[in-house]
MMTF fields as JSON, N, C-alpha, C and O atoms, coordinates in Angstrom:
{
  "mmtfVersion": "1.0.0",
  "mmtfProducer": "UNKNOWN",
  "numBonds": 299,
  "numAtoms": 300,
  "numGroups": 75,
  "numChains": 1,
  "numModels": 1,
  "chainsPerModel": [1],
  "groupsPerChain": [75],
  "chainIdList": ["A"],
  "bondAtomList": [4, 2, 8, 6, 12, 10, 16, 14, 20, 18, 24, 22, 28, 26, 32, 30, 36, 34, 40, 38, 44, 42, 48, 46, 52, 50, 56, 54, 60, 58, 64, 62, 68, 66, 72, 70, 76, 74, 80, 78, 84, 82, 88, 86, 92, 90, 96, 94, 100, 98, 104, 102, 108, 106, 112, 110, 116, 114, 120, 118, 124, 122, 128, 126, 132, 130, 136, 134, 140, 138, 144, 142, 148, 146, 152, 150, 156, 154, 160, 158, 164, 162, 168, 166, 172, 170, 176, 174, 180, 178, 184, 182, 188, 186, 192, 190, 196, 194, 200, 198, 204, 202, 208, 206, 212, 210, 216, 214, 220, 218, 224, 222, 228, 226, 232, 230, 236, 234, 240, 238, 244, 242, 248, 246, 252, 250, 256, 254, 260, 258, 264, 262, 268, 266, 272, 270, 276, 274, 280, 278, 284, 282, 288, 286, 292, 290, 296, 294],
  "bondOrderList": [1, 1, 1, 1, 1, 1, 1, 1, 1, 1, 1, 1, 1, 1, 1, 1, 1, 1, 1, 1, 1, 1, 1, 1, 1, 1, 1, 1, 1, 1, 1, 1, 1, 1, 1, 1, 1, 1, 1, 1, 1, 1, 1, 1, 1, 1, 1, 1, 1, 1, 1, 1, 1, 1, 1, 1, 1, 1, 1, 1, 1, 1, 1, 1, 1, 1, 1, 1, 1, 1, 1, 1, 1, 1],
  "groupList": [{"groupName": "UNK", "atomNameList": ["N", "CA", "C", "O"], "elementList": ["N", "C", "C", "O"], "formalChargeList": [0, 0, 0, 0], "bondAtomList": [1, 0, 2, 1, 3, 2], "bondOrderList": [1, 1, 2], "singleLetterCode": "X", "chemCompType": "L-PEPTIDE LINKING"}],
  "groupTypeList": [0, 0, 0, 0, 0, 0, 0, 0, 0, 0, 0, 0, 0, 0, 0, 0, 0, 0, 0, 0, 0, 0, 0, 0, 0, 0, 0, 0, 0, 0, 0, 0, 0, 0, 0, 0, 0, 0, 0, 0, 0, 0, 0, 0, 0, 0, 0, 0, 0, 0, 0, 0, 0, 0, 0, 0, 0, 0, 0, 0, 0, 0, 0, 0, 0, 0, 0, 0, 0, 0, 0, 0, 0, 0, 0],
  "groupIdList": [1, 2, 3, 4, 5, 6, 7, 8, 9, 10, 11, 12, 13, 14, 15, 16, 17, 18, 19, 20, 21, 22, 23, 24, 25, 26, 27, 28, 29, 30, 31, 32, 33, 34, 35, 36, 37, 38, 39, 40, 41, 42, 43, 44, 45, 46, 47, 48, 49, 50, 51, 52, 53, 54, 55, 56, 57, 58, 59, 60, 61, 62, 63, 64, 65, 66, 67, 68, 69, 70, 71, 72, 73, 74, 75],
  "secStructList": [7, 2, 2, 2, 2, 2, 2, 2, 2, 2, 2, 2, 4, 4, 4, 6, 6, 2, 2, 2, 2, 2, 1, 1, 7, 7, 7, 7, 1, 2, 2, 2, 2, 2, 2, 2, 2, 2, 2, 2, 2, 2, 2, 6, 7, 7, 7, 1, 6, 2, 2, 2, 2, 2, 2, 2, 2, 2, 2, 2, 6, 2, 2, 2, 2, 2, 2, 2, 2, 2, 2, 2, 2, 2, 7],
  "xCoordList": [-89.965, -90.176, -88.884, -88.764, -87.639, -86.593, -85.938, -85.34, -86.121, -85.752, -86.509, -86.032, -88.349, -89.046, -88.408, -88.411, -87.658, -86.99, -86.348, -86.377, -85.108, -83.896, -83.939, -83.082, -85.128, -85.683, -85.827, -85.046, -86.633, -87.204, -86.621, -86.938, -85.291, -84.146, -83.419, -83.088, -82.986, -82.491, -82.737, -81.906, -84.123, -84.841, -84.56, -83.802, -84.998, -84.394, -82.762, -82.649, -81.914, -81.061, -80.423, -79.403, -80.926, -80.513, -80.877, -80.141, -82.629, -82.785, -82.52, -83.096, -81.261, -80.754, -79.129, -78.276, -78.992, -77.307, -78.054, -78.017, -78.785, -78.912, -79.106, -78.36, -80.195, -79.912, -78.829, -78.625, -78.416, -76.799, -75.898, -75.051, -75.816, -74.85, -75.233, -74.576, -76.625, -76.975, -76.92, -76.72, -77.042, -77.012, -75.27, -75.06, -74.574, -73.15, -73.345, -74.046, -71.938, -71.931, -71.059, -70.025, -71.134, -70.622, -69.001, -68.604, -68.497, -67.06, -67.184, -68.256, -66.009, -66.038, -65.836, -65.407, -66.244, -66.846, -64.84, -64.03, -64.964, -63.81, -62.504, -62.311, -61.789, -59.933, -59.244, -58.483, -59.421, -59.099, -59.622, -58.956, -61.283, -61.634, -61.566, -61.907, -61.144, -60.733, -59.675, -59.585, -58.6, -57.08, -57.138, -56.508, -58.085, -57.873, -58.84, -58.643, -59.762, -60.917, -60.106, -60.001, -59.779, -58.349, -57.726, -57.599, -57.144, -55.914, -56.449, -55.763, -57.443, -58.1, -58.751, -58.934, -58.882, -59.121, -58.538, -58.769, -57.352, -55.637, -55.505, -55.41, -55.444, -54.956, -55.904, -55.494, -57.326, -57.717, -59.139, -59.913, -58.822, -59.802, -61.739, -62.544, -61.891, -63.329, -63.888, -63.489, -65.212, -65.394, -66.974, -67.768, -67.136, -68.036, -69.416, -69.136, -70.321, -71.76, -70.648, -70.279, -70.416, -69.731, -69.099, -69.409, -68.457, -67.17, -68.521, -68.693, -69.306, -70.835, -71.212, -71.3, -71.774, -72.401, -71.505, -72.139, -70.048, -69.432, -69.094, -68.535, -69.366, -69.293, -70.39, -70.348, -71.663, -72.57, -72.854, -73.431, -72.217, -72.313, -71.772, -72.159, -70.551, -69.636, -70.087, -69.899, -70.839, -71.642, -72.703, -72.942, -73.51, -75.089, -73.958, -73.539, -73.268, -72.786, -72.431, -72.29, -71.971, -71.119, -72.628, -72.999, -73.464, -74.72, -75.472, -76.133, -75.526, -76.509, -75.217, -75.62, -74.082, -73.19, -73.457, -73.363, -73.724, -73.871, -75.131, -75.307, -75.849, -77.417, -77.515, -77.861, -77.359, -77.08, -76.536, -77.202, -75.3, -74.808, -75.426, -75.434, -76.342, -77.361, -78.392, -78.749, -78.975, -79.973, -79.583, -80.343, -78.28, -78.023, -78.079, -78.537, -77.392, -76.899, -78.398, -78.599, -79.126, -80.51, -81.06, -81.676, -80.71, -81.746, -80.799, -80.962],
  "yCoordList": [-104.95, -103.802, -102.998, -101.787, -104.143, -103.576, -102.612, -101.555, -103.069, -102.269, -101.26, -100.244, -101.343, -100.159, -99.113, -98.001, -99.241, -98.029, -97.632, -96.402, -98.488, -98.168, -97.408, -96.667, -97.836, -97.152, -95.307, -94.518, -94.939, -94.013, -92.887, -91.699, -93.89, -92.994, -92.418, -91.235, -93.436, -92.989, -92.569, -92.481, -92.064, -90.544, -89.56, -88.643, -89.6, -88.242, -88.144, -87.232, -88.526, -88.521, -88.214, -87.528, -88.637, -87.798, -86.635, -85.875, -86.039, -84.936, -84.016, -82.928, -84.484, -83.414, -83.319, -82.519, -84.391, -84.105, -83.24, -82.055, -83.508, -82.434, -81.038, -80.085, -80.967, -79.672, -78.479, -77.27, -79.39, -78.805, -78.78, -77.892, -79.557, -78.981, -78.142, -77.73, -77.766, -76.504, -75.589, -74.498, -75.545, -74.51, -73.84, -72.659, -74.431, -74.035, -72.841, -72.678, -72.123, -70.966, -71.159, -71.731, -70.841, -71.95, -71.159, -69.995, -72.209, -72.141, -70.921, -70.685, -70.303, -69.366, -71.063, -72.145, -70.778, -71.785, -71.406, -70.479, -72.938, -72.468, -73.356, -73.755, -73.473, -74.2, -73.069, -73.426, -71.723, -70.596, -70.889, -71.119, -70.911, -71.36, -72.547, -72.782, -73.538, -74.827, -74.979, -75.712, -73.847, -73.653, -72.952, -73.233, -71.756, -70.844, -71.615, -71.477, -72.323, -72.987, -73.802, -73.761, -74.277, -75.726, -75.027, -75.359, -73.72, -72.994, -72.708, -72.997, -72.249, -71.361, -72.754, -72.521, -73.825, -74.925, -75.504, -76.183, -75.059, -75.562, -74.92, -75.418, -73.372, -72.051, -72.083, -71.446, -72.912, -73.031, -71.51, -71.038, -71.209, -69.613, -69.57, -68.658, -71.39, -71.703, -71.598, -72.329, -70.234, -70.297, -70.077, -69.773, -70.267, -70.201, -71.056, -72.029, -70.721, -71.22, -72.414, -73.495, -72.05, -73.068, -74.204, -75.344, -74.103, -74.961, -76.224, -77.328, -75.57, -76.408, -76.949, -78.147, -76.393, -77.019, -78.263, -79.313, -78.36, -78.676, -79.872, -80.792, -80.076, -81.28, -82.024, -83.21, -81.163, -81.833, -82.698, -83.785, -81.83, -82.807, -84.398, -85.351, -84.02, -84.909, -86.322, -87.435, -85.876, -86.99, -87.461, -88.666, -86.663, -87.164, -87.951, -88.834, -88.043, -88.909, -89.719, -90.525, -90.121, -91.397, -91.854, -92.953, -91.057, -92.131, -92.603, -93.607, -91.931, -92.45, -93.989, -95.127, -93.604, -94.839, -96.107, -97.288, -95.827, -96.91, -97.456, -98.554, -96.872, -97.396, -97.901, -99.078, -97.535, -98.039, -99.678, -100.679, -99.627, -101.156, -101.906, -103.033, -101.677, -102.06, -102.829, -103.981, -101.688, -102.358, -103.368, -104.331, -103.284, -104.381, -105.627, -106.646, -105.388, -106.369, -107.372, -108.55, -106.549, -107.156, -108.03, -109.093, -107.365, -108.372, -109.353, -110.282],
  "zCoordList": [57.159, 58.017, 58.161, 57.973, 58.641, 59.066, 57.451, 57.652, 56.087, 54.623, 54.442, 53.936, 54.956, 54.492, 55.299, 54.77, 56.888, 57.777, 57.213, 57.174, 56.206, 55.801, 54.167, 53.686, 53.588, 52.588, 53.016, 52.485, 53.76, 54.146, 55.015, 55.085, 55.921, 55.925, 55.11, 55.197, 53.948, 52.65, 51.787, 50.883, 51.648, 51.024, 51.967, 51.648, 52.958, 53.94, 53.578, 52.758, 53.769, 53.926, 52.483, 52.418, 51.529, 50.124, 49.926, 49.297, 50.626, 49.991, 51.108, 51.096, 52.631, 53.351, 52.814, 53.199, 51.812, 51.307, 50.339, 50.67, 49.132, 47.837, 48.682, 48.458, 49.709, 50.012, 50.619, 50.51, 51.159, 52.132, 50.993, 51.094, 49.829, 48.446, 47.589, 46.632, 47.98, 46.893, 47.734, 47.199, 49.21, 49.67, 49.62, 49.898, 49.379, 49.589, 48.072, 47.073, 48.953, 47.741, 46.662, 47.007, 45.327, 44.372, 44.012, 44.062, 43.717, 43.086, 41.752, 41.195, 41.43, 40.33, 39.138, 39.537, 37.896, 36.832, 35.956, 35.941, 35.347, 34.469, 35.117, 36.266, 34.022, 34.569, 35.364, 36.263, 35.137, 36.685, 37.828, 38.837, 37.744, 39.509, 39.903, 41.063, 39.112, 39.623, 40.552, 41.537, 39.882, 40.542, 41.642, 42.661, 41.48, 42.509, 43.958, 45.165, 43.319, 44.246, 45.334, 46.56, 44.688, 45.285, 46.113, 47.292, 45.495, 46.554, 47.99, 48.97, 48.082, 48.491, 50.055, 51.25, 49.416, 50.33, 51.069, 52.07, 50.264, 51.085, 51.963, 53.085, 51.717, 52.703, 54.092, 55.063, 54.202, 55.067, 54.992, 55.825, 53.432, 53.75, 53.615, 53.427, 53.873, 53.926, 55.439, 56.345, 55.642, 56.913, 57.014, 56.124, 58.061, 58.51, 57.53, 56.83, 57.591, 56.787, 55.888, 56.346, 55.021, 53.839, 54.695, 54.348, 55.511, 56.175, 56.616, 56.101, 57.711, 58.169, 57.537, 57.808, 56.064, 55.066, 54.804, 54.704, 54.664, 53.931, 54.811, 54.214, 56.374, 56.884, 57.19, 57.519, 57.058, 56.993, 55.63, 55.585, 54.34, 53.51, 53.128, 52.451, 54.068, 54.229, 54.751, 54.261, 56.074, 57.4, 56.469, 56.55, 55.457, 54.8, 53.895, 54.643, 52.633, 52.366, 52.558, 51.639, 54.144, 54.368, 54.675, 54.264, 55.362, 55.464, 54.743, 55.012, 53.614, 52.786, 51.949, 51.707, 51.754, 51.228, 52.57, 52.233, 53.789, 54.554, 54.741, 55.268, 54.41, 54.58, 53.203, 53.296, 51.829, 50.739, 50.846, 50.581, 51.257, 51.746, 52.32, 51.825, 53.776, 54.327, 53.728, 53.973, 52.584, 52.442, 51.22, 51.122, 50.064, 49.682, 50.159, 49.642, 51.554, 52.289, 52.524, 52.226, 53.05, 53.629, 52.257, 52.334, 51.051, 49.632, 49.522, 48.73]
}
């Protein structure tokens, strides 16, 4: 009972990380927007919508890596 919860969180919880990373607006493509992408992350010039996206993606990852462990743990 207690794996089918942890199952079913961890479909939600993947397809609210895939969506919050597609929703972000994308990097320029190429070894230029890699550099400039980077810079640009440093300088602090990520705001608003993106920045949100970008910690929510953060929080759905660590959860889905901890519920992942979980349910190893449980088999």
């Amino acid at each position: 009972m207690f794996k089918t919860i942890l199952i079913v969180l961890e479909v939600l919880v993947c397809l609210g990380l895939i969506t919050s990373i597609l929703m972000q607006s994308g990097r320029a493509s190429g070894l230029s927007g890699a550099i400039a992408g980077g810079a640009q992350s440093i300088l602090g010039k990520k705001k608003g919508l993106d920045e949100f996206l970008n910690k929510i993606s953060m929080g759905l990852a660590a959860a889905f890596f901890i519920i992942t462990l979980l349910i190893a743990i449980i088999e």
